[in-house]
mmCIF file of the N, C-alpha and C atoms, coordinates in Angstrom:
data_MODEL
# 
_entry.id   MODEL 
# 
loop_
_atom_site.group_PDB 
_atom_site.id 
_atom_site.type_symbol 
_atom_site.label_atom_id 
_atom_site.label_alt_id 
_atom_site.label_comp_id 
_atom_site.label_asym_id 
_atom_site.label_entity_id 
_atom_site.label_seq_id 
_atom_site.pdbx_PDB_ins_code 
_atom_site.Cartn_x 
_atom_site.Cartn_y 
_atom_site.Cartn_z 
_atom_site.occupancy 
_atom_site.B_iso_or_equiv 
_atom_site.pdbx_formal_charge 
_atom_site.auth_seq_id 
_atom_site.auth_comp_id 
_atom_site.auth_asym_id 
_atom_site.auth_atom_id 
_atom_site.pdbx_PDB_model_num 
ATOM 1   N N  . UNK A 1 1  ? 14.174  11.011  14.030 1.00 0.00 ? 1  UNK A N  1 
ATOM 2   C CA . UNK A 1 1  ? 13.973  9.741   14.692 1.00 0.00 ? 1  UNK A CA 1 
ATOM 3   C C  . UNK A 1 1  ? 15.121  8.787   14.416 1.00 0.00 ? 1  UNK A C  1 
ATOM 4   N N  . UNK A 1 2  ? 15.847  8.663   13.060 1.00 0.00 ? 2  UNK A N  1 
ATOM 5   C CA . UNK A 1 2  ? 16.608  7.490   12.959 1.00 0.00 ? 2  UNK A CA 1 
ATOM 6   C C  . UNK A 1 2  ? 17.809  7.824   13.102 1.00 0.00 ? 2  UNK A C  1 
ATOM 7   N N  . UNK A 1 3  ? 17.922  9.537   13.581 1.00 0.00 ? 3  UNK A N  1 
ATOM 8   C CA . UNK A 1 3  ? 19.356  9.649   14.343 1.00 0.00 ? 3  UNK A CA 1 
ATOM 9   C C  . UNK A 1 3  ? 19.605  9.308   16.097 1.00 0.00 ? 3  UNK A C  1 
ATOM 10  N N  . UNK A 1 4  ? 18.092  9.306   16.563 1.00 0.00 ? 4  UNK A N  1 
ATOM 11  C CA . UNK A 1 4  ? 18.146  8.990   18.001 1.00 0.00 ? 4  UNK A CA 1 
ATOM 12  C C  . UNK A 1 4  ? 18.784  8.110   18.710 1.00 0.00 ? 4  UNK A C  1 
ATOM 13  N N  . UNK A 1 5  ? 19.676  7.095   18.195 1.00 0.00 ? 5  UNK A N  1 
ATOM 14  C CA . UNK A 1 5  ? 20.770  5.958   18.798 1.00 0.00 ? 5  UNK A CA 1 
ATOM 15  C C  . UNK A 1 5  ? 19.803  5.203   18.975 1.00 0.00 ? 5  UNK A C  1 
ATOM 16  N N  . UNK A 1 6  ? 18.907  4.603   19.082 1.00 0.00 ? 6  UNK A N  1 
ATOM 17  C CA . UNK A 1 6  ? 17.617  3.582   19.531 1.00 0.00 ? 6  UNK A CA 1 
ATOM 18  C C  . UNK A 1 6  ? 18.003  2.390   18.578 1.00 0.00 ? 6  UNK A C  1 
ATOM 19  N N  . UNK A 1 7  ? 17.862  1.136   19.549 1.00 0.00 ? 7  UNK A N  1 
ATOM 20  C CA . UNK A 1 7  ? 18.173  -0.159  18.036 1.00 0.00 ? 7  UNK A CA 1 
ATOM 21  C C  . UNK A 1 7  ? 16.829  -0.180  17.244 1.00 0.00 ? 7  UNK A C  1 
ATOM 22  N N  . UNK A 1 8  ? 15.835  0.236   17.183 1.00 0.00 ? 8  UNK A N  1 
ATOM 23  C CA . UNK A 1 8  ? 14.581  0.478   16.681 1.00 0.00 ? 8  UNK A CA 1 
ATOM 24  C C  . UNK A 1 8  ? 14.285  1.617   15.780 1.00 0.00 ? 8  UNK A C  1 
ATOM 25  N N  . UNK A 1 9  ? 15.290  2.734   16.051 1.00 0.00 ? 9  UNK A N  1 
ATOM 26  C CA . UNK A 1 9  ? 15.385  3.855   15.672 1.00 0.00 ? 9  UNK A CA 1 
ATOM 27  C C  . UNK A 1 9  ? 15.073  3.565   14.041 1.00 0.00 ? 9  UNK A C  1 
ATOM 28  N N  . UNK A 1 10 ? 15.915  3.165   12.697 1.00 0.00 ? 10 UNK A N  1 
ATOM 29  C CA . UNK A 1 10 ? 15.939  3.234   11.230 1.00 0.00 ? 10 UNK A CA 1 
ATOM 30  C C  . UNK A 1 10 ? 13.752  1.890   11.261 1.00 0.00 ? 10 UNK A C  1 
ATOM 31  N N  . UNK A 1 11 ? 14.072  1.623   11.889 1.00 0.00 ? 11 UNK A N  1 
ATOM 32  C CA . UNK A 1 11 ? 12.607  1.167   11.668 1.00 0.00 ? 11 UNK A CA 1 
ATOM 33  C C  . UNK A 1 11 ? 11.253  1.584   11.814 1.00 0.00 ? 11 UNK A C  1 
ATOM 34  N N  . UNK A 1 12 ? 11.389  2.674   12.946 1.00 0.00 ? 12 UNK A N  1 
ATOM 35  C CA . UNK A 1 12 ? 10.458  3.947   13.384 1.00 0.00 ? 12 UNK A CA 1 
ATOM 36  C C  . UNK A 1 12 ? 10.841  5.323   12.229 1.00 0.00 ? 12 UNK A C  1 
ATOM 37  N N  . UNK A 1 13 ? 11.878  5.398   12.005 1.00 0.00 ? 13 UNK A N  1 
ATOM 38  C CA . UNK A 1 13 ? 11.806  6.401   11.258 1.00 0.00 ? 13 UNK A CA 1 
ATOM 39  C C  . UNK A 1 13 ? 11.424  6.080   9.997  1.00 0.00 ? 13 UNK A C  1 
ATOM 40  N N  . UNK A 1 14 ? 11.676  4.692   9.241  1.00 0.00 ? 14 UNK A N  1 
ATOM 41  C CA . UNK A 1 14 ? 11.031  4.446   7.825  1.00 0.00 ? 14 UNK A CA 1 
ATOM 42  C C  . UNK A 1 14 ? 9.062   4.598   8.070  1.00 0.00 ? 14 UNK A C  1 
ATOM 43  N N  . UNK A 1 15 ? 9.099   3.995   8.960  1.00 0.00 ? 15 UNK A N  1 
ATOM 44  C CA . UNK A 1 15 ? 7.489   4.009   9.305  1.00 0.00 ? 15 UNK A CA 1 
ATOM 45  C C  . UNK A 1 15 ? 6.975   5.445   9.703  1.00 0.00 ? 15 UNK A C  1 
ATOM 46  N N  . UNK A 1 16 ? 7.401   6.150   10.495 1.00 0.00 ? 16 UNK A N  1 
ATOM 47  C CA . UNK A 1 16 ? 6.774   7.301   10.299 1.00 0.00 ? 16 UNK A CA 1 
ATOM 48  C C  . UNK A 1 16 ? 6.728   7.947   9.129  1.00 0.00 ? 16 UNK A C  1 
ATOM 49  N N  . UNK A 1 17 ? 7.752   7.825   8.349  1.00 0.00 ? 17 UNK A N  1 
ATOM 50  C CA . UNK A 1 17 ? 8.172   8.458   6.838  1.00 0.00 ? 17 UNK A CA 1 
ATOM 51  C C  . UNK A 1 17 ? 7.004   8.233   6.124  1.00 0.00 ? 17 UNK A C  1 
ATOM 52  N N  . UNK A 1 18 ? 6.411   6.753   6.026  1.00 0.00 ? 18 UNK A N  1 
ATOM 53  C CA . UNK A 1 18 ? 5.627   6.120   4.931  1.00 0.00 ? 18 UNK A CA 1 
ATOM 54  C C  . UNK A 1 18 ? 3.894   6.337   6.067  1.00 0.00 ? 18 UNK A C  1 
ATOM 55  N N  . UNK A 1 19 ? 4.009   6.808   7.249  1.00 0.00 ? 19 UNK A N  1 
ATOM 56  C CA . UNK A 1 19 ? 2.260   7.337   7.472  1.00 0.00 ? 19 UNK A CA 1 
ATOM 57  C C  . UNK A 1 19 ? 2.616   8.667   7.422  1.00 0.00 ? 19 UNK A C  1 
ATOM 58  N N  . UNK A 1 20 ? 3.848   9.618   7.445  1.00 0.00 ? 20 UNK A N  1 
ATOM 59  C CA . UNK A 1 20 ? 3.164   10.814  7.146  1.00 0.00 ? 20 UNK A CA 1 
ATOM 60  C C  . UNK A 1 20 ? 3.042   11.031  5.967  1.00 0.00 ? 20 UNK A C  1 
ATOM 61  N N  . UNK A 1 21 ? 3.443   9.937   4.622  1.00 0.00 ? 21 UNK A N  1 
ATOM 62  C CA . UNK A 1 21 ? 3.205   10.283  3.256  1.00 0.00 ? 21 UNK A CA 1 
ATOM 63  C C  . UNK A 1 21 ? 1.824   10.002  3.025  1.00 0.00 ? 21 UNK A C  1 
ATOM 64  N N  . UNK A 1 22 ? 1.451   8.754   3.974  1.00 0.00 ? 22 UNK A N  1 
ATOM 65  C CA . UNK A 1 22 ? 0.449   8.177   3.470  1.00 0.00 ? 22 UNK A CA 1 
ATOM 66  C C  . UNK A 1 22 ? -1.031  9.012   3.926  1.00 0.00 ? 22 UNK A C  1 
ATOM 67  N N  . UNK A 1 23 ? -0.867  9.596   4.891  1.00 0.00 ? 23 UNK A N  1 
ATOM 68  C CA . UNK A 1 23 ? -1.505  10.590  5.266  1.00 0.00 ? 23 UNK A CA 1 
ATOM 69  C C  . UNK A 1 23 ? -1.964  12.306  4.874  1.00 0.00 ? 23 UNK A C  1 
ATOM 70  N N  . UNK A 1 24 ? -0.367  12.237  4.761  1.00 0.00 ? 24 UNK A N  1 
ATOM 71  C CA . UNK A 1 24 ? -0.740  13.773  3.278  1.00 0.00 ? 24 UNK A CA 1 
ATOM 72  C C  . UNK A 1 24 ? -1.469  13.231  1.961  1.00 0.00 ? 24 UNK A C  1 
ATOM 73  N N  . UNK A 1 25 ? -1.848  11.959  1.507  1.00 0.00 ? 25 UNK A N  1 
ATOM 74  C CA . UNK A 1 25 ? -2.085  12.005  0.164  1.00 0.00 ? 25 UNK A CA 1 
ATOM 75  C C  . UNK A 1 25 ? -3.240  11.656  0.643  1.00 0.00 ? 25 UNK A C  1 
ATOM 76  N N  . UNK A 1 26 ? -3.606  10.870  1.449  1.00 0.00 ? 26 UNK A N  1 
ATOM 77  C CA . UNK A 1 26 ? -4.690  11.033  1.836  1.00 0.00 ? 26 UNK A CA 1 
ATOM 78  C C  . UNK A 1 26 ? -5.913  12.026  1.950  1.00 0.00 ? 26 UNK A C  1 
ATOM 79  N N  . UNK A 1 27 ? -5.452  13.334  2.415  1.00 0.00 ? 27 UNK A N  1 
ATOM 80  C CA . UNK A 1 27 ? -5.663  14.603  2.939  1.00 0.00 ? 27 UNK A CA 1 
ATOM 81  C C  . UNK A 1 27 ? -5.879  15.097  1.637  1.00 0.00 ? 27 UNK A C  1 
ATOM 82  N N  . UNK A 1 28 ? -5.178  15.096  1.057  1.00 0.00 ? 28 UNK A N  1 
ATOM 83  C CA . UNK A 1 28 ? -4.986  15.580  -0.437 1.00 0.00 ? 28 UNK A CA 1 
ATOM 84  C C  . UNK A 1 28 ? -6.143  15.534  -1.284 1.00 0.00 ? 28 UNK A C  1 
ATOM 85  N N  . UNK A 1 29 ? -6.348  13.808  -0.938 1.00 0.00 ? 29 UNK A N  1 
ATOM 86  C CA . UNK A 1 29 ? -7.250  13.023  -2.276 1.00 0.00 ? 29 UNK A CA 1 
ATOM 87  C C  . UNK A 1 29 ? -9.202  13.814  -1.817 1.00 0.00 ? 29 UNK A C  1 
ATOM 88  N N  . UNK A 1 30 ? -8.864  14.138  -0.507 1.00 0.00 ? 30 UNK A N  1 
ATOM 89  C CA . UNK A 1 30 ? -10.006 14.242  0.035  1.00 0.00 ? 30 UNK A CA 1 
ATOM 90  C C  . UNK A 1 30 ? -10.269 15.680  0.376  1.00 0.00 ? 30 UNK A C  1 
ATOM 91  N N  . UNK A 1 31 ? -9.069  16.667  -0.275 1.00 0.00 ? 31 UNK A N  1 
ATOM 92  C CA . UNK A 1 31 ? -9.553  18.143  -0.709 1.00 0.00 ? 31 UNK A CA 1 
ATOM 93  C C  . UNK A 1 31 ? -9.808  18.390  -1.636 1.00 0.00 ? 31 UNK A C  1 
ATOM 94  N N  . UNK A 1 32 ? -8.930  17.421  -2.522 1.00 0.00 ? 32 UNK A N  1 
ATOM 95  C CA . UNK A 1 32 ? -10.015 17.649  -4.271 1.00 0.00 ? 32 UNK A CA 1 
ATOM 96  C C  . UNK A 1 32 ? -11.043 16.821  -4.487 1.00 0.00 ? 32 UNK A C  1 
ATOM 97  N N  . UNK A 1 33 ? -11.293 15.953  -3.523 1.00 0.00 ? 33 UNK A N  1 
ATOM 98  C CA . UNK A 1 33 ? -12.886 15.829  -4.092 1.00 0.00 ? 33 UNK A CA 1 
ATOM 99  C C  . UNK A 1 33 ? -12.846 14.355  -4.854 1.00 0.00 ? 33 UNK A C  1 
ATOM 100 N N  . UNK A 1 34 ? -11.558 13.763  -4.423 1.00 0.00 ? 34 UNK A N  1 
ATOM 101 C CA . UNK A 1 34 ? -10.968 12.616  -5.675 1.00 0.00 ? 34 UNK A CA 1 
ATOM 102 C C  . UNK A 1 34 ? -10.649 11.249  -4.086 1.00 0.00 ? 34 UNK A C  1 
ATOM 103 N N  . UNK A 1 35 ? -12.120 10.397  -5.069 1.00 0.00 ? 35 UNK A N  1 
ATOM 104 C CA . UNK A 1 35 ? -12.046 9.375   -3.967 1.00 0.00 ? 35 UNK A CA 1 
ATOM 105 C C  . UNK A 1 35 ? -12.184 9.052   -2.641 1.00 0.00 ? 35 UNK A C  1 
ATOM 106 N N  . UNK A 1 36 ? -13.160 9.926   -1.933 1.00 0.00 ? 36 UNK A N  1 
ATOM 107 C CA . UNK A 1 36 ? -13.324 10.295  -0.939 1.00 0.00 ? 36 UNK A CA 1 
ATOM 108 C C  . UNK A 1 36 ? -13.777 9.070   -0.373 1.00 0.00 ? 36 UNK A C  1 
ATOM 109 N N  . UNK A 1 37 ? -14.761 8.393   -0.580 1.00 0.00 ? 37 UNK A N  1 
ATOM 110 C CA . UNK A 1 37 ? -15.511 7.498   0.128  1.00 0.00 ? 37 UNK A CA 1 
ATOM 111 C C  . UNK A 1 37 ? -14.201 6.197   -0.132 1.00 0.00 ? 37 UNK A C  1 
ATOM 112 N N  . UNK A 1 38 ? -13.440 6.061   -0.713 1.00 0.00 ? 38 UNK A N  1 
ATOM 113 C CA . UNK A 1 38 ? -12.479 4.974   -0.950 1.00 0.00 ? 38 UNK A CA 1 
ATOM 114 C C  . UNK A 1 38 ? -11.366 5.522   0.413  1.00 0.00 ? 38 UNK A C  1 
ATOM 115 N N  . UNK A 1 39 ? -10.694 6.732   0.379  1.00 0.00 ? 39 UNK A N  1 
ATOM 116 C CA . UNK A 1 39 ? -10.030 6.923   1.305  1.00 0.00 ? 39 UNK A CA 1 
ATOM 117 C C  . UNK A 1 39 ? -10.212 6.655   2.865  1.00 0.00 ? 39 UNK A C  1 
ATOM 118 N N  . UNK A 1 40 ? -11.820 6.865   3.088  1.00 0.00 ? 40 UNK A N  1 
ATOM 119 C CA . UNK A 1 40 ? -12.106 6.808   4.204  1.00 0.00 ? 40 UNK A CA 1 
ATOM 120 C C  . UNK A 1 40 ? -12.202 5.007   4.321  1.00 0.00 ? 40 UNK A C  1 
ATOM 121 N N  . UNK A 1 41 ? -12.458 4.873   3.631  1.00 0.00 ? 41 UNK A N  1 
ATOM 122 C CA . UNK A 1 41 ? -12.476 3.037   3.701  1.00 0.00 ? 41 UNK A CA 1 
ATOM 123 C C  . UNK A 1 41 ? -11.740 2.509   3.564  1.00 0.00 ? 41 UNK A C  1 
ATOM 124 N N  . UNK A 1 42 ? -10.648 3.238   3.117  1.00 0.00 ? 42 UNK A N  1 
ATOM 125 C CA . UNK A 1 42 ? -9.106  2.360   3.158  1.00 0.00 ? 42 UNK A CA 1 
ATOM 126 C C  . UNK A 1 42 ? -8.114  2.331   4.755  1.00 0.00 ? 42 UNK A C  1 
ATOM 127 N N  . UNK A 1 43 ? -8.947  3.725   5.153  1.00 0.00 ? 43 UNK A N  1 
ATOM 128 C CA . UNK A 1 43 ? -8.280  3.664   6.506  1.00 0.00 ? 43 UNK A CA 1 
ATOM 129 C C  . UNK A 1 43 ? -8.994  3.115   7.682  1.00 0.00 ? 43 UNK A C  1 
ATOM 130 N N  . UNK A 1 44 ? -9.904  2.876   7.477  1.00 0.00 ? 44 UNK A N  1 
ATOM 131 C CA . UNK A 1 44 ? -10.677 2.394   8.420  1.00 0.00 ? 44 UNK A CA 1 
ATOM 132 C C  . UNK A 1 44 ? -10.614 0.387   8.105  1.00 0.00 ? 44 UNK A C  1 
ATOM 133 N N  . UNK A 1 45 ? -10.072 -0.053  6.638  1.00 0.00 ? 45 UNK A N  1 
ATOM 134 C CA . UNK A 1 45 ? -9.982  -0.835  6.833  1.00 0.00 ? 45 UNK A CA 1 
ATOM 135 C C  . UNK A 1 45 ? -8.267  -1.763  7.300  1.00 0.00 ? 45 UNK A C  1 
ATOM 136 N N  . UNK A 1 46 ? -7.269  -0.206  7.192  1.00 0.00 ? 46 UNK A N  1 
ATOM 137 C CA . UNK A 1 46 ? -6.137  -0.537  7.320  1.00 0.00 ? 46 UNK A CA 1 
ATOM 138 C C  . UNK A 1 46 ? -6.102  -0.515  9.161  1.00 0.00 ? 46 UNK A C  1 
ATOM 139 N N  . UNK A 1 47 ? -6.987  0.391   10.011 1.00 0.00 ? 47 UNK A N  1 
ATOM 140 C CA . UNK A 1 47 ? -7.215  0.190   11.225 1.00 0.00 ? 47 UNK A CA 1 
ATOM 141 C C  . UNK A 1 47 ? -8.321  -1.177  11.944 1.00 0.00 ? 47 UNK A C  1 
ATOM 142 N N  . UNK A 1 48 ? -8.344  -1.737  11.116 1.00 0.00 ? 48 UNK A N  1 
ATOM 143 C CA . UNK A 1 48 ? -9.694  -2.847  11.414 1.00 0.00 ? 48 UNK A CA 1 
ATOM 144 C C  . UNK A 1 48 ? -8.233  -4.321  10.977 1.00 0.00 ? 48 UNK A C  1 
ATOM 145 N N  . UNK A 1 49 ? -7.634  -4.068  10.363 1.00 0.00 ? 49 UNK A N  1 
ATOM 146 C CA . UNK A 1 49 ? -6.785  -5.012  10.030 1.00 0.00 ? 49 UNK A CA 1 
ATOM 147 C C  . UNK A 1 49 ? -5.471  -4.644  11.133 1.00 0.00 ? 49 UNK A C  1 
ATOM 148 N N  . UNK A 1 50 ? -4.873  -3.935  11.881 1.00 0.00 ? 50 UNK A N  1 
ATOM 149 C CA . UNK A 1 50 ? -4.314  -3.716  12.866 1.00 0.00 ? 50 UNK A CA 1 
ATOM 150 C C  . UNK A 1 50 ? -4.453  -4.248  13.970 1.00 0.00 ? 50 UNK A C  1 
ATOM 151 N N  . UNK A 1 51 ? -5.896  -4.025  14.250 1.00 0.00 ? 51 UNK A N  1 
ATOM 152 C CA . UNK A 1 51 ? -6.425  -4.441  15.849 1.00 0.00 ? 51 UNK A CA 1 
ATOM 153 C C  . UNK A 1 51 ? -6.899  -6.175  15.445 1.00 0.00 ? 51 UNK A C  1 
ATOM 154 N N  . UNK A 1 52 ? -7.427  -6.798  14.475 1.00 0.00 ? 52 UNK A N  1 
ATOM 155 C CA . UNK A 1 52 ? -7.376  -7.850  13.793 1.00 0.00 ? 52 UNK A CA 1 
ATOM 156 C C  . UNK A 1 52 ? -5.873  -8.779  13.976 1.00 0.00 ? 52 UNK A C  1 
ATOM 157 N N  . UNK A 1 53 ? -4.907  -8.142  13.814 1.00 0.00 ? 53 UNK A N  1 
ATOM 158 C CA . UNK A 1 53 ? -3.220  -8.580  14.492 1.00 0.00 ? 53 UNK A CA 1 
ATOM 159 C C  . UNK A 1 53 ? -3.118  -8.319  15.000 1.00 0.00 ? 53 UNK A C  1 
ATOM 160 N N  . UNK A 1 54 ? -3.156  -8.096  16.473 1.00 0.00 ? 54 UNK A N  1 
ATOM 161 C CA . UNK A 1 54 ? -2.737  -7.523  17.446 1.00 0.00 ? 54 UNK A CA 1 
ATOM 162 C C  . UNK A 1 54 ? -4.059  -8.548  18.195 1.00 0.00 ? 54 UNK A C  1 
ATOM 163 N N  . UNK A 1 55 ? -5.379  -8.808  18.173 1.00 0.00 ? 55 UNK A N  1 
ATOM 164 C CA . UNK A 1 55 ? -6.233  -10.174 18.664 1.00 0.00 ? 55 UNK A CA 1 
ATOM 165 C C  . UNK A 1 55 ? -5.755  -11.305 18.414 1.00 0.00 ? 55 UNK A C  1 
ATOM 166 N N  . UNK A 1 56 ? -5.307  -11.608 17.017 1.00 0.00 ? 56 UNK A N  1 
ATOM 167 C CA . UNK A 1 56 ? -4.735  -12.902 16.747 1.00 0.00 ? 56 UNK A CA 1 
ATOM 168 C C  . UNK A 1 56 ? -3.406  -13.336 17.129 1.00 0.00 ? 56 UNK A C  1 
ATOM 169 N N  . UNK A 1 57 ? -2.534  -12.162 17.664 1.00 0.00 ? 57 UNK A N  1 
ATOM 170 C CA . UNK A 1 57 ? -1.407  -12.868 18.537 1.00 0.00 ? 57 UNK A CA 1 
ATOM 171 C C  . UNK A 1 57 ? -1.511  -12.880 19.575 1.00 0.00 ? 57 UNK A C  1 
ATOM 172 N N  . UNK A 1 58 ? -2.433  -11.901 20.757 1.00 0.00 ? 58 UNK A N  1 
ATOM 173 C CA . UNK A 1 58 ? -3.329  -12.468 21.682 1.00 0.00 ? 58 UNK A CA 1 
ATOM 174 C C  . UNK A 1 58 ? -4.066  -13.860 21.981 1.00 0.00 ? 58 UNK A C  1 
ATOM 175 N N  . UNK A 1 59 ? -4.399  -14.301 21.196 1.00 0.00 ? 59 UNK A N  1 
ATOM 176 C CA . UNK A 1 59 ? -5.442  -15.212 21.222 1.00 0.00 ? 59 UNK A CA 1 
ATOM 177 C C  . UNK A 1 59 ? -4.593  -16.640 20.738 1.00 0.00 ? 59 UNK A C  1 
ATOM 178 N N  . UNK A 1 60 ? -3.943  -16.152 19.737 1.00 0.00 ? 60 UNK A N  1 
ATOM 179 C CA . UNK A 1 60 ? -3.315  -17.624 18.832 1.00 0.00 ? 60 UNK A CA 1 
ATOM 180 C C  . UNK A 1 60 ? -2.424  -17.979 19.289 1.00 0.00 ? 60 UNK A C  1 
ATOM 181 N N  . UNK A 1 61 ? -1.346  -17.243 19.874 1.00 0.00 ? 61 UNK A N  1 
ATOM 182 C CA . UNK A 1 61 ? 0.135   -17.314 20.899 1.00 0.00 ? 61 UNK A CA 1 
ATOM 183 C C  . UNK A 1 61 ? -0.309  -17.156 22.212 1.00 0.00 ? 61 UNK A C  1 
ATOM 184 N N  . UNK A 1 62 ? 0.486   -17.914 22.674 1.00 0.00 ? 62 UNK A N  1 
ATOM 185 C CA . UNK A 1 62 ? 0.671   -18.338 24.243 1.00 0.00 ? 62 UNK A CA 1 
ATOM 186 C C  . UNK A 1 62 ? 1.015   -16.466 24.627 1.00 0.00 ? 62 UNK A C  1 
ATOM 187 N N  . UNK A 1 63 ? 0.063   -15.858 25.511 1.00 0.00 ? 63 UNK A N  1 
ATOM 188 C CA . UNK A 1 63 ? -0.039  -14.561 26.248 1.00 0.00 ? 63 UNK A CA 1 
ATOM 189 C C  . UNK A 1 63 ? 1.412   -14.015 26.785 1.00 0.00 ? 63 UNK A C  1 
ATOM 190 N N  . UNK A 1 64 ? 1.896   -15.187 27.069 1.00 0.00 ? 64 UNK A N  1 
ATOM 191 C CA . UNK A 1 64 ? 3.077   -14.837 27.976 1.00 0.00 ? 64 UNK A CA 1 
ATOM 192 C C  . UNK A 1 64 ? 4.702   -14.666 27.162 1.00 0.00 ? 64 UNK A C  1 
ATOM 193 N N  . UNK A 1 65 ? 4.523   -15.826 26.097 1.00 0.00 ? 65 UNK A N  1 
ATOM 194 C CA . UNK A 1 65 ? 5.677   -15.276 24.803 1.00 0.00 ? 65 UNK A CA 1 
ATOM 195 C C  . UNK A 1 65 ? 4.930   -13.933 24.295 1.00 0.00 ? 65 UNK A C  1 
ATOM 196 N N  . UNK A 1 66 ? 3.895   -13.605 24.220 1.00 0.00 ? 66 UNK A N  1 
ATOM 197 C CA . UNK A 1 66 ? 4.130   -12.017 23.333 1.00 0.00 ? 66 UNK A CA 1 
ATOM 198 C C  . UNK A 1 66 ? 4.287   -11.259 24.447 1.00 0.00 ? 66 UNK A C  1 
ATOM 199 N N  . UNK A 1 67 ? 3.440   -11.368 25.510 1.00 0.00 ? 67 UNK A N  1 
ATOM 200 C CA . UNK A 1 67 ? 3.826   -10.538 26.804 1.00 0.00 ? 67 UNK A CA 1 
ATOM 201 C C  . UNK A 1 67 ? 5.318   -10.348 27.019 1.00 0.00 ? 67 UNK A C  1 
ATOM 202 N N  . UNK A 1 68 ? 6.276   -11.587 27.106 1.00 0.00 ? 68 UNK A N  1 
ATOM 203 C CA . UNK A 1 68 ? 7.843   -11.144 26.927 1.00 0.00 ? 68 UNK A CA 1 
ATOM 204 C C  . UNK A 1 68 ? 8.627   -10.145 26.131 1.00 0.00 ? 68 UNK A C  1 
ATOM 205 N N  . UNK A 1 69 ? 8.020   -10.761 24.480 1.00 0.00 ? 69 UNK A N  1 
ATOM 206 C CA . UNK A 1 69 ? 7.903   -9.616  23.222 1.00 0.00 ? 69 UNK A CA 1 
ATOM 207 C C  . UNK A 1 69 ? 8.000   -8.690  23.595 1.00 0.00 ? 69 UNK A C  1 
ATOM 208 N N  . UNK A 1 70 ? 6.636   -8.137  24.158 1.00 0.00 ? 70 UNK A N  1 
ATOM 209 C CA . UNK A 1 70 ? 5.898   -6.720  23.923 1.00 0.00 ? 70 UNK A CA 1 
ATOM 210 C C  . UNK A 1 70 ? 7.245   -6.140  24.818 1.00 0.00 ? 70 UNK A C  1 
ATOM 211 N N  . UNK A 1 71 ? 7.625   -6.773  26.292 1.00 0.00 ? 71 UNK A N  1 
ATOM 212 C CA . UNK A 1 71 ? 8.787   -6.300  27.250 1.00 0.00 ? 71 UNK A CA 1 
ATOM 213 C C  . UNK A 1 71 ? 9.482   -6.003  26.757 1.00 0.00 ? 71 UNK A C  1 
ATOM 214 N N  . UNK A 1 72 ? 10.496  -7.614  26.327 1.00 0.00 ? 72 UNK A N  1 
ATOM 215 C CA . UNK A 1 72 ? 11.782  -6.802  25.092 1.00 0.00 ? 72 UNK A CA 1 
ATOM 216 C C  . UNK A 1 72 ? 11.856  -5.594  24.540 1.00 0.00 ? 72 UNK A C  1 
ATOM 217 N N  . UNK A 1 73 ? 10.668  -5.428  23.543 1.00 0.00 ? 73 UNK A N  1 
ATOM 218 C CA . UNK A 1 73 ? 11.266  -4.453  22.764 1.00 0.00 ? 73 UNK A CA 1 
ATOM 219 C C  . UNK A 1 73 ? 10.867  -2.866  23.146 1.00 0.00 ? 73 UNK A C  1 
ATOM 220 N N  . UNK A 1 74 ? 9.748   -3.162  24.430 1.00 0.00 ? 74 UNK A N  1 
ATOM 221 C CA . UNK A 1 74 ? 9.662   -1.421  25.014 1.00 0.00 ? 74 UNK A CA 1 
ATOM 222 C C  . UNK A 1 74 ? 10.846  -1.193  25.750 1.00 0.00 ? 74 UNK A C  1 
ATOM 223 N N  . UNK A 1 75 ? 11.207  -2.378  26.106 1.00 0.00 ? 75 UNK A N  1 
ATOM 224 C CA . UNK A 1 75 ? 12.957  -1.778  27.067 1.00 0.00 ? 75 UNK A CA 1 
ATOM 225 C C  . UNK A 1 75 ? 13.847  -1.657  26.356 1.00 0.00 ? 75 UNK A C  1 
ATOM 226 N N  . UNK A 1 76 ? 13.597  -2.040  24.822 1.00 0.00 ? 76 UNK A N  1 
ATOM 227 C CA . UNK A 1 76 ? 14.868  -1.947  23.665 1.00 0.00 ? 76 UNK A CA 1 
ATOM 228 C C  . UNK A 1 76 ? 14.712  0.165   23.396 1.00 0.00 ? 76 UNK A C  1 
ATOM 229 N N  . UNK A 1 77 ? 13.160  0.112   23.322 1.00 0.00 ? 77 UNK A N  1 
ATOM 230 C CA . UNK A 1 77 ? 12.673  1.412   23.472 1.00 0.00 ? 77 UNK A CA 1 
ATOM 231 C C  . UNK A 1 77 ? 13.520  2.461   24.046 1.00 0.00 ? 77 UNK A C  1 
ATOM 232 N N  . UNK A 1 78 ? 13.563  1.730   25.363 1.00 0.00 ? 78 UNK A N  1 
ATOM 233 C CA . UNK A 1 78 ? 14.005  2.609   26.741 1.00 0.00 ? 78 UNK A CA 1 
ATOM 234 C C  . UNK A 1 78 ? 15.424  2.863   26.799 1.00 0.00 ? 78 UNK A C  1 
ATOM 235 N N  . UNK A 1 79 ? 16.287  1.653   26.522 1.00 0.00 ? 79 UNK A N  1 
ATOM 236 C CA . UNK A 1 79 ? 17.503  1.713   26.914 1.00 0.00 ? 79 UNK A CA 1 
ATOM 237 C C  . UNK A 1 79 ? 18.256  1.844   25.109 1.00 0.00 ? 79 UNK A C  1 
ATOM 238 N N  . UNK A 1 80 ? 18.956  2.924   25.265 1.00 0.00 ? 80 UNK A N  1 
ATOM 239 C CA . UNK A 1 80 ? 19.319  3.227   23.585 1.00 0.00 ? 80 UNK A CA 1 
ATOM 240 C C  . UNK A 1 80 ? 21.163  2.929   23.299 1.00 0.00 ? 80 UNK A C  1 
ATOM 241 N N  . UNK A 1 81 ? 20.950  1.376   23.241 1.00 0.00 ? 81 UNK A N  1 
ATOM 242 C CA . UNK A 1 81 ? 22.338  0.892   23.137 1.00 0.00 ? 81 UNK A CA 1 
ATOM 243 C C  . UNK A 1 81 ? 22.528  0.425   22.289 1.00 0.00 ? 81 UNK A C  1 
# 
């Protein structure tokens, strides 16, 4: 990913880096038997706190500055300059 030329590229690739770690240990904690009911509640509360940001800049910011946002940076996506 963070060789793909993308101006986004070293920021997608640190982030995928740190959920597929965070995800193997996850996996891990919950084949030995170690913390199971904490794991599942950590992700469900790290996905409840996601959609939680993603309402509040909806709601708290003017629709149309993040709507620009959201544009910008899927065409930063698109176009790899």
């Amino acid at each position: 990913m963070a060789s793909s030329g993308n101006r986004q590229a070293k920021i997608l690739g640190q982030t995928a880096r740190i959920a597929i770690l965070a995800l193997v240990s996850a996996m891990s904690l919950q084949q030995m038997g170690i913390a199971t009911n904490i794991v599942n509640l950590a992700f469900g509360l790290i996905l409840g706190a996601i959609a939680v940001a993603f309402a509040f800049a909806f709601v708290f910011c003017s629709q149309s500055l993040v709507g620009e946002f959201m544009r910008d940076w899927l065409t930063s996506f698109r176009n790899p300059t």
